[in-house]
N, C-alpha and C positions, 0 to 999 in steps of 0.2 A: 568811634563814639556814635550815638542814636543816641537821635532826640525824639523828644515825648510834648504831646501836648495833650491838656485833661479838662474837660468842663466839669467843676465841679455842682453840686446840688446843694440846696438851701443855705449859702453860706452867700455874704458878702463878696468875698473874691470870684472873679468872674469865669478866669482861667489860670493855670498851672502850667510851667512849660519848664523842663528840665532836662539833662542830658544822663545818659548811663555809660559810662567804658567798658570795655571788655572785663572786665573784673567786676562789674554793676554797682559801682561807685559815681553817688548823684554830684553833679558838675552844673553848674549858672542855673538853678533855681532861683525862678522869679514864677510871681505868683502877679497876677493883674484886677487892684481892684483888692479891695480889703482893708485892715489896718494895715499901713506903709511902713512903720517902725517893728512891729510886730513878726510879721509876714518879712521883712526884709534881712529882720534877726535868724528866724529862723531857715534862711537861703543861707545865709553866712557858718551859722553851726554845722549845717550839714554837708557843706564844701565837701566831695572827698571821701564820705561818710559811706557805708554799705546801705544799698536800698532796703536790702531786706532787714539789717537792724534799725534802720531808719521809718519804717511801716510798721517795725514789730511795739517801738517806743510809743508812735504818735498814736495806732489803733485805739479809735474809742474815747478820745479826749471828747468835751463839748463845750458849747460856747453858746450862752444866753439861751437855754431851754430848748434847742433845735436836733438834739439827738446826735448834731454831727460839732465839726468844726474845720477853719481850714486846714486847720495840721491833721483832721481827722480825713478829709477828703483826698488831703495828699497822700496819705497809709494807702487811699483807694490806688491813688493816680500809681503808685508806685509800685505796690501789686498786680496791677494790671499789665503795666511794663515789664515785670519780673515775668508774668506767666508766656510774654509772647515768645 
């Protein structure tokens, strides 16, 4: 297992820290900083989940007029981990 950590950009949440398995199935996503209930749902959903269907779902959501969001930033955080 490799773990990840992401700062993301214009969004609430400050940072992103997540695990991959061998199989690149995301593990203890937590997000720091953001909506708590929100952000703490969607660690939960994706328990287990494939990164790569998991970035391919979230890409391009937004939130309050900012182009991004933090489930959009996480699609970043998650591809970035996928391509290393």
């Amino acid at each position: 297992m490799k773990s990840y950590e992401f700062t993301p950009q214009r969004v609430c949440a400050r940072k992103i820290t997540f695990d991959l398995d061998e199989e690149k199935r995301i593990h203890h996503l937590k997000f720091q900083g953001g909506c708590p209930g929100n952000l703490s749902a969607i660690g939960k959903l994706l328990e287990g989940r494939s990164a790569r269907e998991a970035a391919d779902i979230l890409r391009g959501n937004e939130c309050a007029g900012k182009g991004t969001s933090c489930a959009d930033q996480l699609s970043k955080a998650l591809e970035k981990a996928l391509s290393e």
